[in-house]
C-alpha positions in Angstrom: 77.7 94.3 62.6 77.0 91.2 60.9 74.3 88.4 62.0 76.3 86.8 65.1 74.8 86.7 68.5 76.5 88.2 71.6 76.0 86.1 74.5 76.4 88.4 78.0 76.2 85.6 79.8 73.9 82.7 81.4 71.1 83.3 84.1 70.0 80.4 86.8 67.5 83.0 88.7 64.0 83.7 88.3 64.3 87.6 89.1 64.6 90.0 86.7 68.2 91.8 85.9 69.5 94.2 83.6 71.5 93.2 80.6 73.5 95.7 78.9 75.7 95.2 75.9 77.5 98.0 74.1 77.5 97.6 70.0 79.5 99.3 67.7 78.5 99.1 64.0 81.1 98.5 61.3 79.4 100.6 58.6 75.9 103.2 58.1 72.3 101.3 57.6 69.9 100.1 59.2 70.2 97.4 62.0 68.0 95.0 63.7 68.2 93.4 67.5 66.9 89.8 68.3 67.5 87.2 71.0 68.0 84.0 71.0 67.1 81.7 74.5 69.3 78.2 74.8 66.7 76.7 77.9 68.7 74.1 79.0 65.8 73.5 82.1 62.5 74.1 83.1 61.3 76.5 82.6 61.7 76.6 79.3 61.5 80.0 78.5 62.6 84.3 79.7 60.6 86.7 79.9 62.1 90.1 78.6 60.5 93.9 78.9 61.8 97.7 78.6 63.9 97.3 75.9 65.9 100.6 75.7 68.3 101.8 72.5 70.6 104.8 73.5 73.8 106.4 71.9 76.7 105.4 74.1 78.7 108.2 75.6 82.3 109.2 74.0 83.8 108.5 77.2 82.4 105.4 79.3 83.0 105.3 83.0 84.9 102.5 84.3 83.7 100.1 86.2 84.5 96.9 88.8 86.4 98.9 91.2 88.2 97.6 94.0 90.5 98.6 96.9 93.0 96.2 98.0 96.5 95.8 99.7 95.0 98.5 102.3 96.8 99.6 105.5 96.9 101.8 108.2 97.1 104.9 106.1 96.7 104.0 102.5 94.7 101.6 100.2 95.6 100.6 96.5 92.4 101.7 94.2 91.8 100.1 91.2 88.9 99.7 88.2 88.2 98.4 84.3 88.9 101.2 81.8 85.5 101.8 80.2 87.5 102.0 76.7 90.7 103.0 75.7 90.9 106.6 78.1 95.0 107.1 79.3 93.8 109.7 82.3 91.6 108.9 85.6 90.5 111.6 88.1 89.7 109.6 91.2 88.5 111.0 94.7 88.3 109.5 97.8 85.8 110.6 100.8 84.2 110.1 104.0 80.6 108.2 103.6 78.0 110.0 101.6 80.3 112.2 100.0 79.6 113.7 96.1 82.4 113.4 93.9 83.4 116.8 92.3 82.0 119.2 95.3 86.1 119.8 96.9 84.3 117.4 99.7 87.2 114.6 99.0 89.6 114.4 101.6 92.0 112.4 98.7 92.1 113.5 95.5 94.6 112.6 92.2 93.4 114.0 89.0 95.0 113.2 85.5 96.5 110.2 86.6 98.0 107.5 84.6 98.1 104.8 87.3 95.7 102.1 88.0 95.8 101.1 90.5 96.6 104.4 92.8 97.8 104.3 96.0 95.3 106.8 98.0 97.4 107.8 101.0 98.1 109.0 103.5 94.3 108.4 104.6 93.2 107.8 108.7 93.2 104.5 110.5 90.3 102.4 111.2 88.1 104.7 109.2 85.3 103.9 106.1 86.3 105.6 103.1 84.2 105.5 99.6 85.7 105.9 96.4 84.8 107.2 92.6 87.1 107.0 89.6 86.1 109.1 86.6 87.7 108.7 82.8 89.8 111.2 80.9 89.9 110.9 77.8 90.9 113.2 75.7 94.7 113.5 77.6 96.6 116.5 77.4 96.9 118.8 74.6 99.7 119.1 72.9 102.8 120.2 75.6 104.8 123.5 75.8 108.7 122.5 75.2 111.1 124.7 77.1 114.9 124.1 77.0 117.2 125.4 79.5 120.9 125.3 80.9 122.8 126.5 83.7 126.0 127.0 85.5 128.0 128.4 87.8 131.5 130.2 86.9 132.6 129.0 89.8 130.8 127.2 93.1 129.3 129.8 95.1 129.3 132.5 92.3 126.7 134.8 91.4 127.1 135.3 87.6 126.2 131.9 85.8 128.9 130.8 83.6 126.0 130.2 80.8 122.3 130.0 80.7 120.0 130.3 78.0 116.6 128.9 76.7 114.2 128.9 73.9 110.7 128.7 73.6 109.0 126.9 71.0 105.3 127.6 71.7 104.4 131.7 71.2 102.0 132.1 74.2 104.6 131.0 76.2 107.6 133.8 77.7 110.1 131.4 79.5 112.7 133.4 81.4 115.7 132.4 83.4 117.3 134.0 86.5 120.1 133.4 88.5 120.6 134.2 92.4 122.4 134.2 95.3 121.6 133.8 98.7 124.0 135.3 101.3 122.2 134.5 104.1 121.7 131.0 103.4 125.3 130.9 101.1 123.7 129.1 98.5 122.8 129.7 94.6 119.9 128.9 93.4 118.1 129.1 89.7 114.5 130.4 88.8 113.3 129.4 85.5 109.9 131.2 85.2 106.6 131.0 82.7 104.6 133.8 82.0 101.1 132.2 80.6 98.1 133.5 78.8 96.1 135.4 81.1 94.4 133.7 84.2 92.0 131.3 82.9 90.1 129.5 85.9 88.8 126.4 83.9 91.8 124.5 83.2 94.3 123.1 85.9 98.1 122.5 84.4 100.5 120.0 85.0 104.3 120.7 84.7 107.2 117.8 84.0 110.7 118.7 84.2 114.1 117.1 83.8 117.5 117.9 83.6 120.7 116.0 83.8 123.5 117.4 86.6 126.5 116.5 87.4 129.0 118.4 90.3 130.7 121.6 89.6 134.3 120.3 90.9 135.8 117.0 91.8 135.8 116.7 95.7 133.4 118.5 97.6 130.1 117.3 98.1 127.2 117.8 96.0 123.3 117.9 96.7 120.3 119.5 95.1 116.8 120.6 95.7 113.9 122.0 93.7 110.0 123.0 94.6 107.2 124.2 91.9 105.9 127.9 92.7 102.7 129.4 90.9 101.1 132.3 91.2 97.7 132.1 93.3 94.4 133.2 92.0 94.8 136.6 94.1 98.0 137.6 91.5 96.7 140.2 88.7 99.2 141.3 86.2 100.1 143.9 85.5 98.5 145.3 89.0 100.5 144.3 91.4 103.6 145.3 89.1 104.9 142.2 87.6 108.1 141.3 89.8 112.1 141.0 88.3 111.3 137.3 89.6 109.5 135.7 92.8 111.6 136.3 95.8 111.3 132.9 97.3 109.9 134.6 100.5 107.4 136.3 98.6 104.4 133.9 100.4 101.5 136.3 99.1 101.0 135.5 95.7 103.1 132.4 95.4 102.1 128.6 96.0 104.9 125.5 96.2 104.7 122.0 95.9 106.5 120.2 98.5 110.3 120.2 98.6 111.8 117.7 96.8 115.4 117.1 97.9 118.1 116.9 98.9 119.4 114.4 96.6 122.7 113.5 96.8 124.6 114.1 93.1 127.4 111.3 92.8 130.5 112.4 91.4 131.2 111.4 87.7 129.0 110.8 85.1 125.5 113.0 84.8 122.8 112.2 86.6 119.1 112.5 85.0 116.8 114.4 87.7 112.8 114.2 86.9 109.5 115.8 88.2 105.8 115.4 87.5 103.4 117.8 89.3 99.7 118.8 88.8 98.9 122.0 89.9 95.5 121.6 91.7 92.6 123.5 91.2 92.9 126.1 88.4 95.6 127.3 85.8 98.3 130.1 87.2 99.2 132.9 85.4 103.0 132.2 85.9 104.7 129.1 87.1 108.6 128.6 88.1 111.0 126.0 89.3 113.3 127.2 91.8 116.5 124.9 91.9 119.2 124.9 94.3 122.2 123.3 96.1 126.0 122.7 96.6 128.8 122.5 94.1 126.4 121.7 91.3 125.8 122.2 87.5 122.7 121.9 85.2 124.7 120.6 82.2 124.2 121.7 78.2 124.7 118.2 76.9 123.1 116.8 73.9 121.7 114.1 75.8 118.3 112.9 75.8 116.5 111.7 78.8 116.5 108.1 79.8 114.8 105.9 77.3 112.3 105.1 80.2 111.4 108.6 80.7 108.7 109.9 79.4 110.4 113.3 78.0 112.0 110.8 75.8 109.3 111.1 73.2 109.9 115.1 73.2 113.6 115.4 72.6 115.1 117.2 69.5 118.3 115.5 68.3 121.0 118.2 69.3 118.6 120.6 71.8 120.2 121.9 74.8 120.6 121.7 78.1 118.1 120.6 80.8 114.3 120.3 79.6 111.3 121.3 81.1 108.0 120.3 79.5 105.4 122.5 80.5 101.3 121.0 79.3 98.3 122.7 80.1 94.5 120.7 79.8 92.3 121.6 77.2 88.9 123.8 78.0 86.9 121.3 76.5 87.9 118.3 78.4 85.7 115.0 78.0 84.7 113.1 81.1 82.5 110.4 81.6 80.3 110.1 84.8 82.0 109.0 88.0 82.1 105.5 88.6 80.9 104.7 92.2 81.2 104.2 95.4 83.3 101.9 96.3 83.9 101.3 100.1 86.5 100.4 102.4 87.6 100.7 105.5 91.4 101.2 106.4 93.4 99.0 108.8 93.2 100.0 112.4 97.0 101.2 113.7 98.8 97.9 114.6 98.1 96.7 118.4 100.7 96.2 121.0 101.7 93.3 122.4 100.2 91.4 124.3 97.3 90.7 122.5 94.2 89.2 124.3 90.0 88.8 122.3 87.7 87.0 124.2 84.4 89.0 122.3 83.3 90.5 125.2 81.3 93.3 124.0 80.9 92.2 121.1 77.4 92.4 119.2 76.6 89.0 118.2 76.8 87.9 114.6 79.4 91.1 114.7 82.4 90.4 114.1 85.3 92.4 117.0 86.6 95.8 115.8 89.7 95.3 113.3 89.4 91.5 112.9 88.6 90.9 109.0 87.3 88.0 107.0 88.9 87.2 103.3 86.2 88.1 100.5 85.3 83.8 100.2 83.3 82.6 103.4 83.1 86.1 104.5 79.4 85.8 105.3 80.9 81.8 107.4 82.5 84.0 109.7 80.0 85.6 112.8 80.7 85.9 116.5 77.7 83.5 118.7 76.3 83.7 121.8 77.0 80.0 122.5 80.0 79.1 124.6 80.8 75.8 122.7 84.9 76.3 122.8 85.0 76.3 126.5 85.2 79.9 126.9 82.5 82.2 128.2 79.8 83.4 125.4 80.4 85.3 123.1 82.6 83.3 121.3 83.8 83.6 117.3 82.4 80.7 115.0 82.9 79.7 111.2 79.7 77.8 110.1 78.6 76.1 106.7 76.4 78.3 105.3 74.3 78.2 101.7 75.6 77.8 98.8 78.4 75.6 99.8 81.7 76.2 98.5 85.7 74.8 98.4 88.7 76.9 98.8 90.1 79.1 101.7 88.5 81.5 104.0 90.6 83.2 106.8 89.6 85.5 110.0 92.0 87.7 110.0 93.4 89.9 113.2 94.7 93.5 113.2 97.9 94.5 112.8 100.0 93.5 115.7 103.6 95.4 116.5 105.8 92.2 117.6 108.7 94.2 116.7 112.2 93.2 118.9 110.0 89.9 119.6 111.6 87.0 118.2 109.1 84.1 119.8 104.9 84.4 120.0 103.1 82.4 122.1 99.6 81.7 120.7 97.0 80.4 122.7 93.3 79.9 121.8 90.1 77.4 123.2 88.2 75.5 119.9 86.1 72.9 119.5 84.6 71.1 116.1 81.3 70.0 115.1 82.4 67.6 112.4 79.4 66.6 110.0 81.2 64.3 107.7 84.5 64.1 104.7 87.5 66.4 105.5 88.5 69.8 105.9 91.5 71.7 107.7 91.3 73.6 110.2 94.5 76.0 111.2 96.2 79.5 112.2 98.3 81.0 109.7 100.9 84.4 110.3 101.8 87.0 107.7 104.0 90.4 107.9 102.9 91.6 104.8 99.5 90.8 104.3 100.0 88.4 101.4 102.3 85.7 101.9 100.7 83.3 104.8 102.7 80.9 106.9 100.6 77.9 108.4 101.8 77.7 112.2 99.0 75.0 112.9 96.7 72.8 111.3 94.3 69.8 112.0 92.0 67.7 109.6 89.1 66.5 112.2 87.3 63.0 111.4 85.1 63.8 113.8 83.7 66.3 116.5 86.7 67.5 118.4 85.6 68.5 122.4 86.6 71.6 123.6 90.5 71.7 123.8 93.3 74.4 124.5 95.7 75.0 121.9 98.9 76.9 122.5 101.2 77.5 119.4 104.8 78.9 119.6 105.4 80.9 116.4 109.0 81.4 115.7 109.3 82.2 111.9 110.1 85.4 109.7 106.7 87.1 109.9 107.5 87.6 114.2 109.3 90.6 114.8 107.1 93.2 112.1 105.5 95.8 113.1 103.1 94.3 110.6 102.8 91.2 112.3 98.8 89.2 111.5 97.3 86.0 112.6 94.4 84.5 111.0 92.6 81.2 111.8 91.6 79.3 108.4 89.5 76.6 106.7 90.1 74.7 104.2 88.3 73.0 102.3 84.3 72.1 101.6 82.1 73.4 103.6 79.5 71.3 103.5 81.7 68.8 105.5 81.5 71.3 108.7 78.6 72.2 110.9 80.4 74.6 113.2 84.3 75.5 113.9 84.1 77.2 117.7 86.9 79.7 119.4 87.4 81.7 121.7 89.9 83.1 124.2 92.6 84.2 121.4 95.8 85.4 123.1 99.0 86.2 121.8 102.3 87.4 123.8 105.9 87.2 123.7 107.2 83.8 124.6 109.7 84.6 127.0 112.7 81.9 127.3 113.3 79.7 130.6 116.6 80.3 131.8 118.3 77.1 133.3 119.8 77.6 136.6 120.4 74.4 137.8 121.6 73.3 141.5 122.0 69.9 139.9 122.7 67.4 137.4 118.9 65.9 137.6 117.2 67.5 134.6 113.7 66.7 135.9 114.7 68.3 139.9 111.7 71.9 139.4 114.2 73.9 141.5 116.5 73.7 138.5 114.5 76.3 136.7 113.4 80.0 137.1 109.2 78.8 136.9 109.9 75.8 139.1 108.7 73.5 136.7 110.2 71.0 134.3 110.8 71.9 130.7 107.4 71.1 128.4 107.5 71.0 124.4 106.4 75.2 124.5 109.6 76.0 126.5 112.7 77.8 124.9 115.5 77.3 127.0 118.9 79.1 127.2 121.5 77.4 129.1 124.1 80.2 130.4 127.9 79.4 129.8 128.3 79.5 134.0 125.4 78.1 135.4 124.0 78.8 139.0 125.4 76.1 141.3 128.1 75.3 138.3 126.2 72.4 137.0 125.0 71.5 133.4 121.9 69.3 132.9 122.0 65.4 132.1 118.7 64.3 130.6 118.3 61.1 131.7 114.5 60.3 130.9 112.9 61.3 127.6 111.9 65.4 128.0 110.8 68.0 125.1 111.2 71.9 125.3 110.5 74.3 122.0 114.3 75.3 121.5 117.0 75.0 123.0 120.2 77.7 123.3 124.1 76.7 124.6 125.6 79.8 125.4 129.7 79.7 124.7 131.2 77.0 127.0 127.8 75.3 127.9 126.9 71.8 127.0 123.7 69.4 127.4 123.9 65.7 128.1 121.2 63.2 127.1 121.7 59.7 128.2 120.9 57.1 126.7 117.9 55.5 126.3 116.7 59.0 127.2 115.4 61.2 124.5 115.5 65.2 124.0 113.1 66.4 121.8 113.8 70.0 120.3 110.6 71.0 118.5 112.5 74.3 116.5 109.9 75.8 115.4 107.1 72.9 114.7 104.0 72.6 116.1 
């Protein structure tokens, strides 16, 4: 271990914490701790007390989990490997619940992935999760080679099958049937195990290439997992030919996976990873089946990509199946946990209208969000300082200070078939000094942000309406966010009011002019001139058969010329077209 110091880190409070460092000697003998305080201020010295020396666990827990990218129905889970394990178990409950007690209402055990998409889950509901290391991985797998096809399409007889197994608790058989009533064959390649032991679970990857039967007719295949349930005891009932895939007593499936659509030409690699939950079968089986298709005995390996790439024998036959059961005496650590979270609430409908009324003051409204920075800046007040009616929504300084973004975020909102929002809002500022933005940014996917409106006070700014046509990519998703942001030090803001927040579809003014006079009110639908929020269409025949002539300087938002319609501006007027800018 040497003489060197491990620093864990630095400490500005004066409460006590826990320090824990994990050391790993390089060789037998006897070792020494000490520690060594750099004070760079008063005071000049730590305290330290219940010093503790324990042997670390084989398997550490992982720790600093998160949850992000979450949705409606789903959340992406995510943690720091304790060490080097290649296998989580991760569970995912309602508030309160223990890990390991079938109390989990999403649960993925054995899994390589992190992080794992937990889904489908309910919206607008608190979740907690715990993530627990695996690692000692799978023993070593069962290898199972087989090949199939038909004499014809449609036949009964295969034209050849076969397989071998290399592992001698394993029986690995292979049957072939026909289904009159539904016209289809289908193939059952089926394992007899040891005898039902209820302490491990099993996991089963398969592969095969295919390719069609005959040039012309389509082609299409399907396959499920079966297992036998804990109530099958061989030989009592009598152990079947093969399970009749209506036999729904002793039999379990995954779900189907299928059809997938087998191109003519070349083969084409299928592949299948599935854990059987809960407690090792007796017997497990694949039952394959389709339209004009063979399972080919081709010296091929898998993909390089695949995993079953590692398991091929130069010159082995056929499709492969590789078959891996857990070991008894699994190591775990302890579950890492909770974390919580809370998924999206289903997407709103149009229009969209939060005034806080009702709201619990410093709550903030059901389904509006704060990024993790300034998420304590963000509270509703009883103050009515935006020129709305209390409550209203405020972003204030806060202590410690900091720089960088902070955004209140809205639900999801379904704009889809919109094409133009229309956002209005009340604010007001109190400025305290420097500079900082202010603004409303729009997302469909949660991640890139589109500013729609911004403002850098230099001083207070009185309460003031703001309305905000949004006309960019993120409208039209059933996605669709807003979030009002600031930007910049905080310390340079006593309070950001606002209140009133309503978002619709902007619907277009259609021109329907009686005469050439732009600025006449009876030339449009509202009976009112054109302002900068406007979009106008101008038809190709217009009511009265006139087009407009601008003659003194106007604005509208955008502006459409249906086939054959035209738009003059005469000089020195001036047509402003915002398209799209605020």
């Amino acid at each position: 271990m040497g003489s060197s110091f491990v620093l864990p880190g630095t400490t500005t409070t004066k409460t006590y914490v826990l320090v824990e460092e994990t050391i790993t000697p390089s060789s037998t003998g006897t070792y020494y701790f000490a520690i060594r305080v750099n004070a760079t201020s008063a005071p000049w010295y730590l305290s330290f007390d219940d010093f503790s020396l324990t042997e670390a666990p084989d398997c550490l827990a992982p720790t600093a989990l998160t949850a992000t990218n979450i949705t409606t129905t789903g959340a992406d889970l995510g943690w720091t490997p304790g060490g080097t394990e290649p296998l989580w178990n991760v569970e995912v409950g309602l508030p309160g619940f223990t890990p390991g007690t079938g109390a989990a209402v999403f649960s993925e055990y054995f899994t390589p992935d992190n992080p794992l998409t937990a889904t489908p889950l309910d919206p607008e509901t608190d979740y907690e999760f715990y993530v627990q290391a695996y690692c000692n991985g799978f023993e070593n797998p069962k290898v199972d080679y087989f090949w199939m096809a038909m004499s014809t399409p449609g036949a009964l007889d295969p034209l050849s099958s076969g397989g071998t197994a290399n592992d001698p608790g394993e029986t690995g058989l292979c049957y072939q049937y026909y289904d009159p009533e539904e016209d289809l064959p289908w193939w059952n390649i089926w394992f007899y195990n040891d005898p039902l032991d209820t302490t491990r679970m099993k996991k089963i990857r398969m592969g095969f290439w295919v390719q069609p039967m005959v040039a012309g007719p389509s082609s299409w295949i399907n396959y499920v997992i079966n297992w036998s349930t804990p109530g099958w005891v061989s030989p009592d009932p009598p152990l079947p030919a093969f399970p009749m895939p209506m036999d729904e007593v002793f039999i379990q499936r995954s779900p189907l996976n299928g059809p997938i659509l087998i191109a003519p030409g070349v083969p084409q690699w299928i592949e299948l990873l599935y854990i059987i939950p809960d407690y090792n079968p007796e017997w497990v089986s694949v039952d394959i089946w389709g339209e004009n298709i063979q399972i080919l005995e081709v010296s091929s390996p898998p993909p390089p990509g695949s995993p079953l790439f590692d398991y091929w024998l130069p010159g082995s036959p056929g499709g492969i199946i590789v078959h891996e059961c857990l070991p008894k005496n699994h190591n775990t650590s302890s579950w890492s946990g909770p974390k919580a979270f809370q998924t999206a609430c289903d997407a709103v409908t149009l229009p969209l209208i939060e005034n806080f009324s009702g709201v619990t003051v410093p709550a903030l409204p059901d389904c509006w969000s704060t990024t993790a920075l300034g998420s304590t800046n963000w509270a509703t007040s009883a103050t009515a300082n935006a020129g709305g009616v209390s409550p209203e929504v405020k972003f204030y300084w806060t202590s410690p200070s900091w720089t960088g973004l902070s955004m209140f975020i809205s639900p999801f909102i379904n704009t889809t078939g919109a094409s133009i929002l229309s956002l209005d809002f009340k604010h007001s500022v109190d400025w305290y000094t420097g500079t900082f933005n202010i603004g409303v940014k729009t997302t469909s996917d949660g991640n890139t942000w589109n500013t729609v409106w911004s403002k850098s006070p230099t001083g207070d700014v009185s309460p003031e309406s703001i309305k905000v046509v949004i006309k960019n990519a993120d409208v039209g998703s059933s996605t669709f966010q807003i979030a009002f942001f600031f930007d910049g030090y905080t310390w340079n803001i006593n309070n950001w009011y606002i209140d009133e927040i309503s978002i619709a579809v902007q619907l277009p003014n259609v021109w329907i002019g009686i005469t050439s006079d732009w600025h006449t009110p009876s030339n449009w639908g509202s009976g009112v001139v054109p302002d900068e929020y406007d979009v106008i269409v101008i038809p190709s025949v217009p009511s009265g058969g006139n087009f407009p002539v601008v003659t003194s300087n106007a604005e509208c938002y955008d502006i459409t010329l249906e086939t054959g319609a035209t738009i003059q501006v005469v000089a020195p007027a001036v047509l402003t077209v915002k398209s799209g800018q605020p």
